[in-house]
C-alpha positions as CSV (number, residue, x, y, z in Angstrom):
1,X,-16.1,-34.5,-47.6
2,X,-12.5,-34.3,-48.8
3,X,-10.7,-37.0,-50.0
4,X,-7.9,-35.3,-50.5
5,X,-5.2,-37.9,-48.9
6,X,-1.8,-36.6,-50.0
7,X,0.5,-36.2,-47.5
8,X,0.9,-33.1,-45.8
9,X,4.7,-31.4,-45.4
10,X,6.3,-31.6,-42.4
11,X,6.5,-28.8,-40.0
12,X,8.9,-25.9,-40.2
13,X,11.7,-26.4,-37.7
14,X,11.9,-23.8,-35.0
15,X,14.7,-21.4,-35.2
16,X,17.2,-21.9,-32.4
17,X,20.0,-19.5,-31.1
18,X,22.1,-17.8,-33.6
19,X,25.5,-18.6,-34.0
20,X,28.0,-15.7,-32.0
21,X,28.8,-14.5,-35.6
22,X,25.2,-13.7,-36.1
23,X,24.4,-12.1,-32.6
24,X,24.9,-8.3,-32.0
25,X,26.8,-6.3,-29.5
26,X,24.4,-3.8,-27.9
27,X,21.6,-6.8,-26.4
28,X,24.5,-8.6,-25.3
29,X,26.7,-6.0,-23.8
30,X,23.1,-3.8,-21.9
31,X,22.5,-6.9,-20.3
32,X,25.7,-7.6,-18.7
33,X,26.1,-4.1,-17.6
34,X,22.4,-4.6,-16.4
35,X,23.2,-7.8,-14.3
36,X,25.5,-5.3,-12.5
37,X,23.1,-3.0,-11.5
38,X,21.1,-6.0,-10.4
39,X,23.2,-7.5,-8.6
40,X,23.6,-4.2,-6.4
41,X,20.2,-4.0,-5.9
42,X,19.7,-7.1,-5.0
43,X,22.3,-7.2,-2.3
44,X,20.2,-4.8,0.1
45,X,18.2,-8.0,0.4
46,X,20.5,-10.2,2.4
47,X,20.9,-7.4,5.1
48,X,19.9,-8.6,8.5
49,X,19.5,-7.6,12.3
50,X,19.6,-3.1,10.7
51,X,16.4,-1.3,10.9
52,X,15.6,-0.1,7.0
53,X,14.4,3.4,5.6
54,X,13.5,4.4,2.2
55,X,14.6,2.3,-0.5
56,X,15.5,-0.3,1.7
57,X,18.8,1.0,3.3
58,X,19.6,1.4,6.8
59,X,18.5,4.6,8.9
60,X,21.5,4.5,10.7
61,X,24.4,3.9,7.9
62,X,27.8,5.4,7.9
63,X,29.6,8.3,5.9
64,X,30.6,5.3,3.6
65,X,26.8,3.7,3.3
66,X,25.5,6.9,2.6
67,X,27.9,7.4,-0.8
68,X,27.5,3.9,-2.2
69,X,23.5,4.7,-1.3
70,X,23.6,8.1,-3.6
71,X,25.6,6.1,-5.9
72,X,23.4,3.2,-6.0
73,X,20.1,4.8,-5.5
74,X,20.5,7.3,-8.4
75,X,21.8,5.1,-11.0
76,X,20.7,1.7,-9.9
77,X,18.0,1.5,-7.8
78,X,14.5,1.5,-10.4
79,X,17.0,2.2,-13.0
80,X,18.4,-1.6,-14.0
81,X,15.2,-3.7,-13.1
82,X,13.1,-1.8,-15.6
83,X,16.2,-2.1,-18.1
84,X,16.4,-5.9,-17.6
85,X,12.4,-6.0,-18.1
86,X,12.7,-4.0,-21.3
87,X,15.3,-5.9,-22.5
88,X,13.5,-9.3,-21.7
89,X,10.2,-7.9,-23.8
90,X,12.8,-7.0,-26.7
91,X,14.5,-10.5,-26.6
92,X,11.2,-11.6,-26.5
93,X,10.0,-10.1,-30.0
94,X,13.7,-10.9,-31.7
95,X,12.6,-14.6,-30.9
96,X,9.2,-14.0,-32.3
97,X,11.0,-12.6,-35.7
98,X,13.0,-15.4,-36.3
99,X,10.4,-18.4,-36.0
100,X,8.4,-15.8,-38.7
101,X,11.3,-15.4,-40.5
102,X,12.1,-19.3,-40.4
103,X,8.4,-20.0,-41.9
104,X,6.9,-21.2,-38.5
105,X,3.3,-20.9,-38.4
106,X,1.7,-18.7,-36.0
107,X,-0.1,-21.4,-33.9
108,X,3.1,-23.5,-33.4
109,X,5.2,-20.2,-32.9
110,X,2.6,-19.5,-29.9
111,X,3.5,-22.9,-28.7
112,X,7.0,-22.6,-29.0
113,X,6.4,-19.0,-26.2
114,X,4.1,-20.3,-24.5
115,X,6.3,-23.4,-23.4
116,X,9.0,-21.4,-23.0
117,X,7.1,-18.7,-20.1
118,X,5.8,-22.0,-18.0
119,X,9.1,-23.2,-18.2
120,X,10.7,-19.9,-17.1
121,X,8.2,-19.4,-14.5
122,X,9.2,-23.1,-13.2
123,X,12.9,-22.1,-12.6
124,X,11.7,-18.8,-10.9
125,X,9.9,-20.8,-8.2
126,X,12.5,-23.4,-7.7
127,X,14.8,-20.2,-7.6
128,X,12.6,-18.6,-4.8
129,X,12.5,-21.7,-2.7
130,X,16.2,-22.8,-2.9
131,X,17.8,-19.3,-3.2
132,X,16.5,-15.9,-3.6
133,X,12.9,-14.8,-2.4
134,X,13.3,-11.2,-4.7
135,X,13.4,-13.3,-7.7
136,X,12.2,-12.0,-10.7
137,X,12.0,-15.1,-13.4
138,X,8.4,-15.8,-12.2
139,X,7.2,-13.1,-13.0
140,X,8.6,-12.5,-16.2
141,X,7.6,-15.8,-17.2
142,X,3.9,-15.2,-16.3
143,X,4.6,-11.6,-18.4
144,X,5.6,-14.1,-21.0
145,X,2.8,-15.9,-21.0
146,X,1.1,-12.5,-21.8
147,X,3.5,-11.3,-24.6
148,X,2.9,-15.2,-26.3
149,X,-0.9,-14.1,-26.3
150,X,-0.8,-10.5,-27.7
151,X,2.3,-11.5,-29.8
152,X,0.3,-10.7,-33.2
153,X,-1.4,-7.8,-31.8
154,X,-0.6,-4.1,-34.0
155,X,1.3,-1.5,-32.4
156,X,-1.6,0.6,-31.0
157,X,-2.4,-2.4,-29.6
158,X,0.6,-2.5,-27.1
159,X,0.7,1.6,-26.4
160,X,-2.7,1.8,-25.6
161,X,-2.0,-1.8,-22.9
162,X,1.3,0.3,-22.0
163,X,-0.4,3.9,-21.4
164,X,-3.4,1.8,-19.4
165,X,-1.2,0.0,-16.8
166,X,1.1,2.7,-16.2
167,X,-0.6,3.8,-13.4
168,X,-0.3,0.2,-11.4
169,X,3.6,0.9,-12.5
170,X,3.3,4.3,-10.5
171,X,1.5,3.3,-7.3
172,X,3.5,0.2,-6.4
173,X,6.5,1.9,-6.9
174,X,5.6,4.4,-4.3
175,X,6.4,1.4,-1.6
176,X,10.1,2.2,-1.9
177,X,9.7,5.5,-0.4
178,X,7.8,3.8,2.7
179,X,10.7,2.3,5.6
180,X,10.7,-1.7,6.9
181,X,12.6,-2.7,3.4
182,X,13.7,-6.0,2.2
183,X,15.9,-6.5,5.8
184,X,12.5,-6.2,7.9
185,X,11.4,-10.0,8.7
186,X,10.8,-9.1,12.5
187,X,7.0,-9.8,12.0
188,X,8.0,-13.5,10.8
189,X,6.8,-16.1,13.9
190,X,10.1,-18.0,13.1
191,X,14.1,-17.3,13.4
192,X,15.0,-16.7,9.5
193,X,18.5,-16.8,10.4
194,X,18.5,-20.5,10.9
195,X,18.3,-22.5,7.6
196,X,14.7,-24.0,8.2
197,X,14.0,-20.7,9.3
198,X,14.9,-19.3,5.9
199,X,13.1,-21.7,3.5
200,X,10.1,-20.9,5.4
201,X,10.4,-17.5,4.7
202,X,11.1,-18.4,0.7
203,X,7.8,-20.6,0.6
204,X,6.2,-17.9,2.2
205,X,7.8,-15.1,-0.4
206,X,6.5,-18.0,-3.6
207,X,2.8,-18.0,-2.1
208,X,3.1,-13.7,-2.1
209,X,4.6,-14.0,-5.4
210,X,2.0,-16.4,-7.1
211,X,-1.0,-14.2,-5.1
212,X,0.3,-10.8,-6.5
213,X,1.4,-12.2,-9.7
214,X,-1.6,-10.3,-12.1
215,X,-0.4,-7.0,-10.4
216,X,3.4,-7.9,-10.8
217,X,2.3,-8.6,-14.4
218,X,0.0,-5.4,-14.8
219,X,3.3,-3.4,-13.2
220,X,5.6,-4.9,-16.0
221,X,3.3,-4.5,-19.0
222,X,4.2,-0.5,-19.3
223,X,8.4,-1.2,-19.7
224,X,7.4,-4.9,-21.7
225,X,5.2,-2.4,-24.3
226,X,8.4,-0.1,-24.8
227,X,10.5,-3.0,-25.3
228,X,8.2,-4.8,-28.1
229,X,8.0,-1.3,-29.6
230,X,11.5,-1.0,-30.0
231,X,12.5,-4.5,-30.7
232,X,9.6,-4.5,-33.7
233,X,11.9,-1.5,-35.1
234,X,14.7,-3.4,-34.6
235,X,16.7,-0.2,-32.7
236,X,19.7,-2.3,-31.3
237,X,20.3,-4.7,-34.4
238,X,20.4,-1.5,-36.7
239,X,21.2,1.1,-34.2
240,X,22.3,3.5,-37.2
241,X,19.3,3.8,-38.7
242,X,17.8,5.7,-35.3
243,X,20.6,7.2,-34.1
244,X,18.8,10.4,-33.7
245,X,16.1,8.4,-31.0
246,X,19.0,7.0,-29.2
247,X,20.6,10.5,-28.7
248,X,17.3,11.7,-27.1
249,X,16.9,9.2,-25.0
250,X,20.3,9.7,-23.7
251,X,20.2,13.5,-23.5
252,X,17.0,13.4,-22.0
253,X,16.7,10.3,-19.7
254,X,19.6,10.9,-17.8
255,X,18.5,14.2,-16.2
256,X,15.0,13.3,-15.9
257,X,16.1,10.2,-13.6
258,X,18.7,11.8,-11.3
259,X,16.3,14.4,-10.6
260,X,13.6,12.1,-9.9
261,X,15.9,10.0,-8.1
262,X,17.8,12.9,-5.8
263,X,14.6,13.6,-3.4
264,X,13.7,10.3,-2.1
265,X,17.4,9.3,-2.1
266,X,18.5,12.5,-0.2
267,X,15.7,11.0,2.6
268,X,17.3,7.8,2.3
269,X,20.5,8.9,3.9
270,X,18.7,11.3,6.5
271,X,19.6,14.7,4.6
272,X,15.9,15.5,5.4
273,X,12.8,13.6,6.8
274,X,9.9,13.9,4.8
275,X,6.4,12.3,6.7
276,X,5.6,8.7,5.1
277,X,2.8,10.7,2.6
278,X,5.2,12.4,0.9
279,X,7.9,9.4,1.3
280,X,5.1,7.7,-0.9
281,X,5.1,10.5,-3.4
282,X,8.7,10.6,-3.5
283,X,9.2,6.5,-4.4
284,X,6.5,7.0,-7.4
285,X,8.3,9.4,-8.6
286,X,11.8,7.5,-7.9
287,X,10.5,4.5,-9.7
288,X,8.2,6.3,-12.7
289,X,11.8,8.2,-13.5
290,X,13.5,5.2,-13.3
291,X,11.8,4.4,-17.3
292,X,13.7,7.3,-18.4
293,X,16.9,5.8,-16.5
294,X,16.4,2.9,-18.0
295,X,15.5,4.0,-21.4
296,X,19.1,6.2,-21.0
297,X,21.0,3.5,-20.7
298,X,19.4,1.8,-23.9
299,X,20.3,4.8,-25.9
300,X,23.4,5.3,-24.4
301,X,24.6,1.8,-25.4
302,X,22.6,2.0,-29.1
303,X,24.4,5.3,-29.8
304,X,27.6,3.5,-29.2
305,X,26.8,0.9,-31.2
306,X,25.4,3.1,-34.1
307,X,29.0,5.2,-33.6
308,X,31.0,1.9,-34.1
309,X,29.2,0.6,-37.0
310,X,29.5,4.1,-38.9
311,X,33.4,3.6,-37.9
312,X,33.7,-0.1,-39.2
313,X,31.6,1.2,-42.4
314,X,33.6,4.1,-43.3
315,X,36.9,2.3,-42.6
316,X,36.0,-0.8,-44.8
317,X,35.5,1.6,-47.9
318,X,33.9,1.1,-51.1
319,X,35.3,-1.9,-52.3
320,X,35.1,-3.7,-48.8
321,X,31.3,-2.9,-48.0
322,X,29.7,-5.9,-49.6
323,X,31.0,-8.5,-46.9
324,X,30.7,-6.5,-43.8
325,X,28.7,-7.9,-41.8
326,X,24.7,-6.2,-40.1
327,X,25.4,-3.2,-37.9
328,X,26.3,-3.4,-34.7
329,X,27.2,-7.2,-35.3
330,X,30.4,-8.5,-33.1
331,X,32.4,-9.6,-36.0
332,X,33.7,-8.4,-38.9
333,X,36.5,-6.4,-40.2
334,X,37.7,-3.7,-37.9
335,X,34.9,-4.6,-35.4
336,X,36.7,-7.2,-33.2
337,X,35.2,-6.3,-29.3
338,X,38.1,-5.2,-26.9
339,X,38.8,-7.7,-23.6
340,X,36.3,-5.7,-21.7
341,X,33.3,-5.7,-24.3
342,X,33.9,-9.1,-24.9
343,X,33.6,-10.0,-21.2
344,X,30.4,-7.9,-20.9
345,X,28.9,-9.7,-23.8
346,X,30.1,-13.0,-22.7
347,X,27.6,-12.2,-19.9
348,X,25.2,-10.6,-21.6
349,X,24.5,-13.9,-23.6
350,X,24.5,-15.8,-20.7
351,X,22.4,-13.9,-19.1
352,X,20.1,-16.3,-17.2
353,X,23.2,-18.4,-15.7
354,X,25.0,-15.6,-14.0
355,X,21.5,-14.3,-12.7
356,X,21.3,-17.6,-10.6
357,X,24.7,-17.8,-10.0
358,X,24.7,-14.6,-8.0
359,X,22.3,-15.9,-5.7
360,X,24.1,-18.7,-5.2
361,X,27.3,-16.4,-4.2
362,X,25.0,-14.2,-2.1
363,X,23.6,-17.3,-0.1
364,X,27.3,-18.6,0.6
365,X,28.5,-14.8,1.2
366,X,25.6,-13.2,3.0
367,X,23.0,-15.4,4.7
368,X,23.2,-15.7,8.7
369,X,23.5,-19.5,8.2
370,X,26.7,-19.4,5.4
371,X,29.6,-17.4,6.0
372,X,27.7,-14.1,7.2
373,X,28.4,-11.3,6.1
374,X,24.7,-9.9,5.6
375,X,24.4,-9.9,9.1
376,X,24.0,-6.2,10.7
377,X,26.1,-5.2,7.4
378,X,26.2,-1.6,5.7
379,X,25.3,-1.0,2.7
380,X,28.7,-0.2,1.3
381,X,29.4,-4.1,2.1
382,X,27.3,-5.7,0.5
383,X,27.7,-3.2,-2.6
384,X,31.6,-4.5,-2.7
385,X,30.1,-7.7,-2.5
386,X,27.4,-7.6,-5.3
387,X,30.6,-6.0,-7.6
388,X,32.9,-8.7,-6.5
389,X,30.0,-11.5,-6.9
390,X,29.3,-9.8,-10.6
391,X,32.5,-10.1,-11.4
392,X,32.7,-13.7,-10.4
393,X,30.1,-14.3,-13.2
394,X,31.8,-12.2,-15.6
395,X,35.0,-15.1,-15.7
396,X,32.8,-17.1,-15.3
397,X,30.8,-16.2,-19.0
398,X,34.2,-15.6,-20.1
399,X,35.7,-19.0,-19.8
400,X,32.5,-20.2,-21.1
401,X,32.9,-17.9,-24.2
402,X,36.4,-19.2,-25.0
403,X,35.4,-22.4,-24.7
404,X,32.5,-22.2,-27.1
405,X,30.1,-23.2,-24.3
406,X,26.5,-22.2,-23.8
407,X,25.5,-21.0,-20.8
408,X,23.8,-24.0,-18.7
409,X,20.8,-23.2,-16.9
410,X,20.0,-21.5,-21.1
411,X,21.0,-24.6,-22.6
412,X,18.2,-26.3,-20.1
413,X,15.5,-23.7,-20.7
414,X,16.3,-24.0,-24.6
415,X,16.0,-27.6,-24.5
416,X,12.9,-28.0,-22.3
417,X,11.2,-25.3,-24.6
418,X,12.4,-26.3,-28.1
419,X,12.5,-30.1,-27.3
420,X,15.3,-32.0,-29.0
């Protein structure tokens, strides 16, 4: 038996955010420009009393519907969820990095995730029954959970989970090629215009989510693998250093998704009328392109970034280099962000506040039971809307940047994860 009875050290703290010196631009800056496309995609779902096609938009739209839906359905639609889930995976393995890098010991780092997924998976359900039925925080939580328990695993690991459950990616993304659409609650044995009505229809949407929520995982795992991968090589905080991967996903992803996109969004807007087996066909392939839209964005924004830290190097010179400050970082000599990137990053790190506070500008806009404007609307509405609700959030993050103040619903999920 031991008798060993000296006391044992205290814990390592957890790491907690980084200061803004410390944080990097391209993270920050893809996920504003992602809660963009989000928030365009999202607003097809507070459309009411219009009978819905492919990809959700109405079969009858006007000249004006029809270009925001090429617009939105080539460069948004499949594009900036998968972004958004890639991102979240890569966010995901910076956090696991630091609590390493802190000294945290793997069991208490698993903790530390694990805490933090139920937690986010709590906000996604109150977010489903008081706001949004399409949210998406549920889901990534219970991904989370996932991530926390193959957090150590090697990189084969992950590509061989990615390559596996690529195929439940393919076939549920086939179901936006198939009509009815978000709009389509006519099977619901209640009004969902009214406001009891609604929450119904919410509680109902929570009970779906929590049923299908191993397939929603499964579906996630493929864009969550390529997100770990390139967080573990660190591609946005030293875009430099890969600048050559960045360029081909650029070069490369962009073509492959407007191609794949074009056929099913062509049907969309009644340019031809494909039969529902090949309208499946045609939403796989819309959604399974959408990766390489999404992994074009990534590199678009990491080329940038590897761009402007070669500038701010080269411009320092010599005698300068030794306090610059990591690539791609927002500070430094030379590298102050413009008023537009600093907006964009302002919501970027506040990422999880301006997500809910769309929906709470969508309800008051949009539902039957606010002010309306969902009802019977084109899709060219509730685009404007979506840009004019995104832009709400971006002063929103930007008053909250110059202010030095945290986001709050990340301040809350900080504090219930990390404790005090």
């Amino acid at each position: 038996m031991s008798t060993d009875l000296s006391p044992k050290p205290p814990p390592v703290a957890y790491s907690g955010p980084v200061s803004a010196s410390e944080r990097f631009v391209a993270p920050d800056l893809l996920r504003g420009v992602a809660l963009l496309g989000i928030a365009l995609a999202n607003s097809v779902y507070y459309i009411v009393g219009r009978t819905m096609g492919p990809l959700a938009r109405p079969v009858d739209g006007s000249t004006g519907d029809h270009v925001a839906d090429v617009l939105v359905g080539t460069f948004v639609d499949n594009r900036a969820f998968p972004l958004f889930t890639l991102l979240f995976a890569y966010g995901f393995t910076v956090l696991i990095r630091r609590q390493a890098e802190r000294g945290v010991d793997r069991g208490r780092a698993r903790s530390l995730l694990l805490r933090r997924s139920l937690w986010l998976i709590v906000f996604g359900a109150l977010h489903i029954v008081l706001l949004f039925e399409g949210d998406i925080l549920l889901s990534y939580g219970a991904l989370g959970l996932v991530l926390a328990a193959m957090f150590a695993a090697s990189d084969k690991v992950f590509r061989v989970v990615g390559w596996s459950t690529l195929v439940v990616f393919v076939v549920m993304a086939g179901v936006d090629g198939l009509g009815g659409g978000a709009g389509d609650t006519s099977w619901l044995p209640f009004d969902q215009r009214t406001v009891l009505g609604d929450l119904l229809w919410r509680v109902i949407a929570l009970a779906g989510l929590v049923f299908t929520a191993p397939f929603t995982v499964a579906m996630l795992l493929p864009l969550a693998a390529i997100g770990t991968l390139l967080g573990r090589r660190r591609v946005l905080e030293q875009p430099e250093r890969h600048v050559v991967l960045l360029r081909r996903l650029t070069l490369v992803g962009f073509p492959i998704s407007i191609l794949g996109a074009l056929p099913l969004v062509l049907a969309a807007i009644g340019f031809w009328q494909p039969g529902e087996g090949l309208l499946y066909l045609l939403g796989m392939l819309h959604g399974t392109t959408g990766i390489a839209g999404a992994l074009a964005f990534f590199g678009l924004v990491g080329w940038w970034a590897a761009r402007r830290a070669e500038r701010a190097s080269s411009g320092a010179g010599a005698a300068g280099r030794a306090a610059e400050p990591a690539a791609g970082s927002v500070v430094g000599p030379g590298a102050q962000p413009g008023f537009v990137l600093s907006a964009l990053v302002a919501v970027g790190r506040r990422s999880l506040t301006c997500y809910l506070l769309q929906s709470v500008l969508f309800v008051v806009l949009l539902k039957p039971w606010a002010l309306g404007l969902g009802v019977e609307a084109g899709t060219l509405r509730v685009a404007l809307v979506a840009v004019g609700v995104w832009l709400a959030t971006v002063v929103v993050a930007v008053v909250l940047e110059r202010t030095w103040t945290p986001g709050p619903a990340e301040r809350l999920l900080r504090r219930l994860s990390y404790g005090r």
